[in-house]
C-alpha positions as CSV (number, residue, x, y, z in Angstrom):
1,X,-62.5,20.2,-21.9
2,X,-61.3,16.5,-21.5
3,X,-62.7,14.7,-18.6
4,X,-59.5,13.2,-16.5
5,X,-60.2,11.0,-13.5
6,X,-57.4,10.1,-11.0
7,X,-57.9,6.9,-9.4
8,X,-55.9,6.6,-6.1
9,X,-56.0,2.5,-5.7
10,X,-55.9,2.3,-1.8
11,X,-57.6,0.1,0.6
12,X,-60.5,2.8,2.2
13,X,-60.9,0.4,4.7
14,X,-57.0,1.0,6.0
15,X,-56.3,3.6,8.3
16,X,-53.0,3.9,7.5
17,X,-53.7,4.3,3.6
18,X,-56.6,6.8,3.9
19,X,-54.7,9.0,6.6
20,X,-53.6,11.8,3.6
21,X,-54.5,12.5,-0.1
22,X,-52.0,11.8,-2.4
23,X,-49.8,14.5,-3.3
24,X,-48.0,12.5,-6.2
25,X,-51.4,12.9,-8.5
26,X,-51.5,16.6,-7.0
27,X,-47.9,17.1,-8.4
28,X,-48.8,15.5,-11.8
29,X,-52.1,18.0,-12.3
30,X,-50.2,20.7,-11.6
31,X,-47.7,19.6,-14.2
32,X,-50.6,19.4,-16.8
33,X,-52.1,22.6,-15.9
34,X,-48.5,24.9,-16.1
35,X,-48.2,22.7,-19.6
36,X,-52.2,23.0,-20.8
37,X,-53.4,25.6,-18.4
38,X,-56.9,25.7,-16.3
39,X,-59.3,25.3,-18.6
40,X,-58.5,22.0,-20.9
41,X,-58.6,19.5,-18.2
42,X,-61.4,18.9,-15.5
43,X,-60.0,16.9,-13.1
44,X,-61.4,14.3,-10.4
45,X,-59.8,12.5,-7.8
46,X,-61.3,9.1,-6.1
47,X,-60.6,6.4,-3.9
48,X,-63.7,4.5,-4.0
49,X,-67.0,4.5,-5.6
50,X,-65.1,3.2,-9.2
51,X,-68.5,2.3,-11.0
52,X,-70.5,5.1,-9.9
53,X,-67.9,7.8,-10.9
54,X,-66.8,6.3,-14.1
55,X,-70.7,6.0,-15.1
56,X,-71.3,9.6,-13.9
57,X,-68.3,11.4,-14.3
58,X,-68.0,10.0,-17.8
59,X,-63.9,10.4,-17.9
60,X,-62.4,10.1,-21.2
61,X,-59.2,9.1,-19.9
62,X,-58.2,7.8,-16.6
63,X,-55.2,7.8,-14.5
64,X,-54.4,5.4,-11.7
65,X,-51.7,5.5,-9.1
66,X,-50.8,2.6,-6.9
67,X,-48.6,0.8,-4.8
68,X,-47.9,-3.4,-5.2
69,X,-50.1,-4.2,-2.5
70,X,-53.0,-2.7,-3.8
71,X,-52.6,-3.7,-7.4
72,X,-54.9,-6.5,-7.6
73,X,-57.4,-2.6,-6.7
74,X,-55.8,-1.5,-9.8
75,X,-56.2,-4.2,-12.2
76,X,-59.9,-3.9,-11.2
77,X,-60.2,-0.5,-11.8
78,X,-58.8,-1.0,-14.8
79,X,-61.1,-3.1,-15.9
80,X,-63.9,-2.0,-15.3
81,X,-62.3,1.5,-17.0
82,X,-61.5,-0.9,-20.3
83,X,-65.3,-2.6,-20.0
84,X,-66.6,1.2,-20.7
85,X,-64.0,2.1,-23.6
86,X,-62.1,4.2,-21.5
87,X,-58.2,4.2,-22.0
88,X,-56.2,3.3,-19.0
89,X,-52.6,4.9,-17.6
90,X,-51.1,3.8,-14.7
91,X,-48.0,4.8,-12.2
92,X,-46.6,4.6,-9.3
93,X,-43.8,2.3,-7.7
94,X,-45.3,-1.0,-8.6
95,X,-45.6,-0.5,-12.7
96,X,-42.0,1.2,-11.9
97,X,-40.1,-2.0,-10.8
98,X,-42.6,-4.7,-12.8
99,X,-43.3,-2.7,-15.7
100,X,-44.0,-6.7,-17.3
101,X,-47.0,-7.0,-14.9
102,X,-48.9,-4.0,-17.0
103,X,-52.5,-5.1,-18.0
104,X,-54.1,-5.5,-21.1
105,X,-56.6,-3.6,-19.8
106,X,-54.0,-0.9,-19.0
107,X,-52.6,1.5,-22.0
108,X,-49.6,3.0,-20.7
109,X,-47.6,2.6,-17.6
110,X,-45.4,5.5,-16.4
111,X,-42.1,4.4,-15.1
112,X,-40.4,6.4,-12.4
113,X,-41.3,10.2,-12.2
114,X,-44.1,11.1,-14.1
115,X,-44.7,15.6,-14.3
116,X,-43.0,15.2,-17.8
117,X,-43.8,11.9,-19.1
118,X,-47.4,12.5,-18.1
119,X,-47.6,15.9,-20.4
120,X,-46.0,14.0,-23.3
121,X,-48.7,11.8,-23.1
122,X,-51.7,14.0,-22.9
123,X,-50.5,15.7,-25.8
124,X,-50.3,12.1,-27.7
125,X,-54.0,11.9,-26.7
126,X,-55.1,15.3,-27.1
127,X,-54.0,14.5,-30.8
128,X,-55.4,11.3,-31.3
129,X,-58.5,10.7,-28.4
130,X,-56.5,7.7,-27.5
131,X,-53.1,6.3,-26.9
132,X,-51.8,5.1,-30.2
133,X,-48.4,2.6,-30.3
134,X,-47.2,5.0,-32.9
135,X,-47.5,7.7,-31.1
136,X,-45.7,6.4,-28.0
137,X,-42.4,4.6,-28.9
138,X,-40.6,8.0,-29.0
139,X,-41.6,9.2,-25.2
140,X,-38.9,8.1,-22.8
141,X,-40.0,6.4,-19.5
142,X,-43.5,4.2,-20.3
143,X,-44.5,0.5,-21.2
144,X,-47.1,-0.1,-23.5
145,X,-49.1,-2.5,-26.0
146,X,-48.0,-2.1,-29.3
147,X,-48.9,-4.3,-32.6
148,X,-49.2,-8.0,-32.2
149,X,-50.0,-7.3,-28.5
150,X,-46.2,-7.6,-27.7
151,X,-45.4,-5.0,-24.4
152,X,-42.2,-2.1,-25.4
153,X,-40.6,-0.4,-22.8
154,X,-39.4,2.3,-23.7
155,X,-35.5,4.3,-23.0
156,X,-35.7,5.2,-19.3
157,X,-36.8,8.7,-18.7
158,X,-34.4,10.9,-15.9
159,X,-35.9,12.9,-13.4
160,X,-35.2,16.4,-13.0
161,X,-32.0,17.7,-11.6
162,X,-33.5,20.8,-10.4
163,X,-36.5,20.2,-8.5
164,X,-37.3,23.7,-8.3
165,X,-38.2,23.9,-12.3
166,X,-40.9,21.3,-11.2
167,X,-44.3,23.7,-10.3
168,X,-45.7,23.3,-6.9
169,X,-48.4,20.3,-6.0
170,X,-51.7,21.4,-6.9
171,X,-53.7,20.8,-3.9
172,X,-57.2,22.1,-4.7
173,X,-59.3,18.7,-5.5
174,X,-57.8,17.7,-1.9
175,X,-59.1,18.5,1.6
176,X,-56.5,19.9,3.6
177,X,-56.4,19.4,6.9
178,X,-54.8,21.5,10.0
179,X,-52.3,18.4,9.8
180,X,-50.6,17.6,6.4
181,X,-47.7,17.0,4.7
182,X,-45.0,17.9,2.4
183,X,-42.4,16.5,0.0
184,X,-39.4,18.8,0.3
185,X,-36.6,16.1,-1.4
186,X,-36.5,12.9,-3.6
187,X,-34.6,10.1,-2.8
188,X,-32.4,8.9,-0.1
189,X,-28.4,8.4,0.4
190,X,-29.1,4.7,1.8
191,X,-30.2,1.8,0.4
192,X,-32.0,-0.4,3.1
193,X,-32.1,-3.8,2.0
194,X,-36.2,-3.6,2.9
195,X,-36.6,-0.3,1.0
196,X,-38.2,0.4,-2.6
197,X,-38.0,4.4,-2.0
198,X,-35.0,5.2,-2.4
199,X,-34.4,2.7,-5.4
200,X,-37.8,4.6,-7.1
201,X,-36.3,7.6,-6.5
202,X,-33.1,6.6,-7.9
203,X,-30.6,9.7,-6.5
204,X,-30.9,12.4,-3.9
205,X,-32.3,15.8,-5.1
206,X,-33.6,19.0,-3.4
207,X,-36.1,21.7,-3.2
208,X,-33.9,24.8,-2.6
209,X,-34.7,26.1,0.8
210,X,-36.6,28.8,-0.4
211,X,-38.8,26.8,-2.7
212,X,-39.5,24.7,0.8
213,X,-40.4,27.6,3.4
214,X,-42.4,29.5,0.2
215,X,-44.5,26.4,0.3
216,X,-44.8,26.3,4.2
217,X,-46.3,29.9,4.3
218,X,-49.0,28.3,1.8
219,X,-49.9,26.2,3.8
220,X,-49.9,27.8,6.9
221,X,-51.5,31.4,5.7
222,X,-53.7,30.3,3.0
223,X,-55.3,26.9,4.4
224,X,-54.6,27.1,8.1
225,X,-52.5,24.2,8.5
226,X,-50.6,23.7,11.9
227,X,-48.6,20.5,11.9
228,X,-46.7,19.6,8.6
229,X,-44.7,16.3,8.1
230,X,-41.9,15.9,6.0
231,X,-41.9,12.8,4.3
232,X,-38.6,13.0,3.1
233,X,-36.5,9.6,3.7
234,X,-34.1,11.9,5.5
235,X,-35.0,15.6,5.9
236,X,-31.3,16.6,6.5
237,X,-29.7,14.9,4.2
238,X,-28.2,18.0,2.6
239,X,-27.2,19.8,5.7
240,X,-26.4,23.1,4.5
241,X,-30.0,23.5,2.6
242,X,-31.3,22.4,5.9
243,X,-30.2,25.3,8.3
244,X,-31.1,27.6,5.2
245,X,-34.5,26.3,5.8
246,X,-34.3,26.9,9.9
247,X,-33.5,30.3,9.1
248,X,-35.5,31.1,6.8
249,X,-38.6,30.0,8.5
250,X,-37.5,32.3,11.6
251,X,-36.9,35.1,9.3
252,X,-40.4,34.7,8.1
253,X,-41.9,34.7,11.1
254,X,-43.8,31.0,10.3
255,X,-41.6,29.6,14.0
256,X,-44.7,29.3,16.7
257,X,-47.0,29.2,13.7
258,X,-47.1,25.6,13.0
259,X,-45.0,22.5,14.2
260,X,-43.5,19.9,12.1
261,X,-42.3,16.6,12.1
262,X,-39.3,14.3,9.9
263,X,-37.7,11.5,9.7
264,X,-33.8,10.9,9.9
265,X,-31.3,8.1,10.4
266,X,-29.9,7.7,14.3
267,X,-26.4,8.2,12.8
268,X,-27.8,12.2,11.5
269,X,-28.9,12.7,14.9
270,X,-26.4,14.9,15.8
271,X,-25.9,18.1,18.7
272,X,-26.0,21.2,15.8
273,X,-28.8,19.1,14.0
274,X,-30.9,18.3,16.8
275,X,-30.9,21.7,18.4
276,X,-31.8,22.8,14.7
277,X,-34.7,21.3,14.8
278,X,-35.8,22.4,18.2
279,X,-35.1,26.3,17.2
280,X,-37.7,25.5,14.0
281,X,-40.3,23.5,15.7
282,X,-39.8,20.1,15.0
283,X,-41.7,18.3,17.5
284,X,-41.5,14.8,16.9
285,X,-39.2,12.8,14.6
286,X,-39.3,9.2,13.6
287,X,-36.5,7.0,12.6
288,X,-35.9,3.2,11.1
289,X,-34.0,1.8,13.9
290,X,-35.4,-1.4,12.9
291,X,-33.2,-3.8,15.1
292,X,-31.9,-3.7,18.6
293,X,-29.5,-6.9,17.2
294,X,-26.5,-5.6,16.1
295,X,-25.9,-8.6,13.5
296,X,-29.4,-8.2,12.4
297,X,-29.2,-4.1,12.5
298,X,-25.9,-4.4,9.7
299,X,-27.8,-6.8,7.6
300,X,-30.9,-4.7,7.6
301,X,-28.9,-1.4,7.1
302,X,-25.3,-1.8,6.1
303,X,-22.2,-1.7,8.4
304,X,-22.8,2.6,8.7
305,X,-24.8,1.6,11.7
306,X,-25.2,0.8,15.2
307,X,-27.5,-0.4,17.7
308,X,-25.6,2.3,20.3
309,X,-25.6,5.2,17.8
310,X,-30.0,4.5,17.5
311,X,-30.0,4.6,21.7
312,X,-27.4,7.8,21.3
313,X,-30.1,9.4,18.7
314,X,-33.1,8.8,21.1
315,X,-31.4,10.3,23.8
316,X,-30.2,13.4,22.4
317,X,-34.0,13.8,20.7
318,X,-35.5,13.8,24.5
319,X,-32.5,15.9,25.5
320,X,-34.0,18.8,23.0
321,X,-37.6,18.0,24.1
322,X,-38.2,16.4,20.6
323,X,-40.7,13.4,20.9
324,X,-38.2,10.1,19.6
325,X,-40.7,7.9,17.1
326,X,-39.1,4.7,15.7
327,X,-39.9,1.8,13.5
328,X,-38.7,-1.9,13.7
329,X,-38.4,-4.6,11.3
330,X,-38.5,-8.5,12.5
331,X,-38.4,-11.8,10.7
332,X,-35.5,-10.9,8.2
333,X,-34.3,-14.9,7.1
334,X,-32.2,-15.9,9.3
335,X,-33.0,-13.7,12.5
336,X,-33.3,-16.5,15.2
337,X,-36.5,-15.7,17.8
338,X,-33.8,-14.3,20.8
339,X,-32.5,-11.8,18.3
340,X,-35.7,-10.3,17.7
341,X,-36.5,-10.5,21.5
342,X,-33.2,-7.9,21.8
343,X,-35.2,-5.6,20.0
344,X,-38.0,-5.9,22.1
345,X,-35.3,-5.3,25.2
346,X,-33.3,-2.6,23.3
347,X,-37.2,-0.8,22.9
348,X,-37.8,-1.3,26.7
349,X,-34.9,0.0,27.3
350,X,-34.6,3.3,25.8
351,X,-37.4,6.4,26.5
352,X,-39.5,6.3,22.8
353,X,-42.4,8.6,22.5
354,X,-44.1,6.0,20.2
355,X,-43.1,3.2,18.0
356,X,-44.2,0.4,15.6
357,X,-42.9,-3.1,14.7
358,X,-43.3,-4.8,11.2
359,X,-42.7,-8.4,9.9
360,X,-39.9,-7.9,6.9
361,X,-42.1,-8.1,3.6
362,X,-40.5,-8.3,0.1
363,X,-41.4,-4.9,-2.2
364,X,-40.5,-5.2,-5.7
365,X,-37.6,-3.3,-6.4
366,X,-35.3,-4.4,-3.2
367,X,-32.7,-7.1,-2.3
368,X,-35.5,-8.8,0.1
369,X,-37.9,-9.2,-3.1
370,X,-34.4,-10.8,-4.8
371,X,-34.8,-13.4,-1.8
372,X,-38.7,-13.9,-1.8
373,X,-38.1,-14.8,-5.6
374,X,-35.0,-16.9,-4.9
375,X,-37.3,-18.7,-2.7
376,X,-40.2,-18.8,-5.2
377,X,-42.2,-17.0,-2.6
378,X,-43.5,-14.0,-4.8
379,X,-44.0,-14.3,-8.9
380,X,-44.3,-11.6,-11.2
381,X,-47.2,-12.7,-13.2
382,X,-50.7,-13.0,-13.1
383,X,-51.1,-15.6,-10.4
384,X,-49.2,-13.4,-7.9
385,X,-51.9,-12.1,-5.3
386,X,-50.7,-8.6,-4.6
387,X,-52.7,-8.2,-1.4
388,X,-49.8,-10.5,0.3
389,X,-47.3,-7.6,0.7
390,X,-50.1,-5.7,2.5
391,X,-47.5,-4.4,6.0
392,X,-50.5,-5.2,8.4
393,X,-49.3,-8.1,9.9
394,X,-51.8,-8.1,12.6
395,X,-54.7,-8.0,9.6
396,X,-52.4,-10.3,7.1
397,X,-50.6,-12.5,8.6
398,X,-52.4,-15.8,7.3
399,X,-51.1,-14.9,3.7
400,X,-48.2,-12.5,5.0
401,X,-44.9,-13.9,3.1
402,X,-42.7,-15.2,5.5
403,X,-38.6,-14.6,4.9
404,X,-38.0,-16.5,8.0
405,X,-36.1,-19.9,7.8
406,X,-35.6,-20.2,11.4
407,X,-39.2,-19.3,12.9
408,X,-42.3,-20.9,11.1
409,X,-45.5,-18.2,10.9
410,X,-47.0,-19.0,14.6
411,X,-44.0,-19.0,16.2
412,X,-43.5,-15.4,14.0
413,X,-46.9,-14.4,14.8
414,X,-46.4,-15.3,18.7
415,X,-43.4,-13.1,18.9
416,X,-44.7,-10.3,16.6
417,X,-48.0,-10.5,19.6
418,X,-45.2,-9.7,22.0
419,X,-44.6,-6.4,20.6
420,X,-48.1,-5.7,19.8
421,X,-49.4,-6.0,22.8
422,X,-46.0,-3.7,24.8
423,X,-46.9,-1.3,21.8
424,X,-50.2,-0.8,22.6
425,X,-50.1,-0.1,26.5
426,X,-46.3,2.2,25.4
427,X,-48.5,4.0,22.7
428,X,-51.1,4.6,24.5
429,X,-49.4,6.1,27.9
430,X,-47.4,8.0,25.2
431,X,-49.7,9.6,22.7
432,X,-51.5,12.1,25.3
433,X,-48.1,14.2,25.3
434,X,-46.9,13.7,21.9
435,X,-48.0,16.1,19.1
436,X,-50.5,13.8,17.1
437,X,-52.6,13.8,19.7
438,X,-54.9,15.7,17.5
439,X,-54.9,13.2,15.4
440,X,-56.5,10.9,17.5
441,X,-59.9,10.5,17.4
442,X,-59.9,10.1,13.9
443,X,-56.9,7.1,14.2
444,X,-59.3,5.3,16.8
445,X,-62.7,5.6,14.3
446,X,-60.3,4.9,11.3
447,X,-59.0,1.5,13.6
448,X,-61.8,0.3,14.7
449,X,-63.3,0.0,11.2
450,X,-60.7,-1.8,9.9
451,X,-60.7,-3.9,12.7
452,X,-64.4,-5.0,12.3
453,X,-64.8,-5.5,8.6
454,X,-62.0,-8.0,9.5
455,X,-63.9,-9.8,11.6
């Protein structure tokens, strides 16, 4: 039996980052095990405690998944892996878009979707106890060392067309809470000039309804769980699967069972949709309205979108009794300080449950990382420090990357202090009716934590 440790690279300190396990790795081991079966793989998943496990777990291969912020995490990891002889792969976004940033240290990196590039490559090393370069120029979708220590990239590798041929996330090395979360689509119809997700993902494909409410039952009848979240960029993007999957859960008999929450775009946010939702028990939904500028709102989002249409979507949400969460996104280059002060109005203005307001920061992959390298901002080699994409403003802003050319960082950091500060009395009246109230005490430990090791 080989000895395979997953390495989620994610700051424990970070509420935000420790909040659920990661179902991509959970989707990769079930992949292996419908390919090997149960018994050639024993599998361990970590997100701390590197040197301990790796000296007594004793893995003879290890896997790491990470995002760009937490890279530098990974190129630690990996070393310390590569001190002790034991061969690296890595994947997730990051190695996706900068697949030139992969480590010596680091075998393989798995570009894009990885269920069936991560079997071919179990079978190169079931063969061979390690990752020869012979043995890995014919598998579609991975960088890698090869002789003369030159990096190949390999033909890119598509994902599947029919998610449904995929085998459901194995969840058993995970806890599960009576809160968690699901994946019931890939990719998004958009293409956000902030966001790597949908550019990862590539196109828009979907579970089949059924697929999605079989996997709901799980969840409910076999571990208890009560509140799912659908972390779909936009759960209704293919509305006909989505009133197959109303109906089906009320055929079921799963509606009262458990609540859920999703996230759409305010221009989705329609009557028949909305009172969808309500009938299946969708409780709270959150949307990227990012800007309450309209100039700023079409730069951020394309011309599909208004600043009217985001206070339309709010309203009709609290017309249903659905609990309105939104995200905002300041700073973008040339927003000038009153611009992002109308978001502050436009958020004052209209009735959100809760909300949240980021500075813009440049993710491999996007238009805005296009402009952070235009600007010499961000590199792609070894002297970039990865932790400077980290979200947290409030935690990062002394090496945050600022896009802004018409604000320098304290007059950024002022306004961004405005928000914070109307966020946290609004949250706080707010969260004591909203459904992740449950989730509470463990956000307030989580915070505080993170808030005194950075003291």
């Amino acid at each position: 039996m080989i000895k395979f440790l997953w390495i989620n690279a994610i700051n424990n300190f970070s509420e935000v980052e420790t909040r659920y396990p990661n179902l991509g790795i959970d989707h990769l081991i079930a992949s292996l095990k419908t390919t090997f079966g149960d018994t050639c793989f024993h599998f361990k998943i970590v997100n701390s405690d590197i040197d301990e496990t790796l000296d007594g777990f004793k893995p003879q291969v290890v896997g790491i998944s990470c995002v760009s912020q937490n890279y530098g995490l990974a190129l630690n990891y990996a070393q310390k892996a590569h001190e002790r002889g034991i061969p690296v792969m890595i994947g997730g976004v990051h190695i996706s878009f900068l697949p030139q940033t992969l480590s010596k240290t680091m075998h393989v990196g798995c570009i894009g979707e990885g269920e069936d590039t991560i079997v071919d490559l179990m079978q190169v090393f079931l063969k061979h106890e390690e990752f020869p370069a012979s043995a890995l120029e014919g598998i579609p979708g991975i960088a890698y060392w090869g002789e003369g220590g030159l990096l190949h990239q390999t033909v890119s590798r598509a994902g599947r067309s029919d998610l449904d041929s995929l085998p459901p996330p194995d969840r058993s090395l995970n806890p599960i809470s009576s809160h968690t979360y699901m994946f019931t689509s890939r990719g998004c119809p958009y293409r956000c000039k902030f966001c790597a997700s949908s550019r990862f993902w590539n196109n828009v494909r979907f579970f089949s309804a059924e697929r999605v409410v079989n996997e709901i039952e799980l969840l409910v009848n076999q571990y208890g769980v009560r509140f799912i979240s659908f972390f779909d960029d936009l759960f209704v993007a293919d509305k006909k699967r989505f009133f197959e999957i109303v109906d089906l859960v009320e055929k079921r008999g799963i509606q009262g069972k458990v609540k859920f929450s999703c996230s759409l775009r305010a221009n989705t946010v329609r009557e028949d949709i909305v009172a969808a939702l309500k009938r299946m028990g969708v409780a709270s939904v959150g949307m990227g309205l990012e800007s309450g500028n309209q100039r700023v709102l079409t730069w951020l989002k394309g011309g599909s979108l208004t600043v009217e249409q985001n206070a339309n979507a709010v309203a009709l949400l609290k017309k249903h009794g659905i609990m309105p969460n939104a995200s905002f996104v300041i700073g973008s280059p040339d927003e000038t300080a009153e611009e992002i002060l109308d978001t502050l109005r436009f958020i004052k203005k209209v009735d959100l449950a809760l909300f949240d307001v980021y500075v813009i920061t440049p993710f491999p992959g996007t238009p805005v990382w296009e402009i952070a390298k235009e600007k010499k901002l961000v590199t792609e080699d070894e002297s970039m420090d990865w932790s400077r994409l980290n979200v947290n403003f409030e935690m990062n802003h002394s090496k945050a990357i600022i896009l802004s050319e018409t604000l320098s960082p304290s007059e950024l950091l002022k306004l961004y202090g405005k928000f914070r500060r109307y966020r946290f009395l609004h949250n706080a009246i707010k969260i004591w009716k909203h459904p992740m109230i449950s989730d509470l005490p463990k956000y307030i430990f989580k915070y505080l934590r993170e808030r005194i090791r950075e003291i």
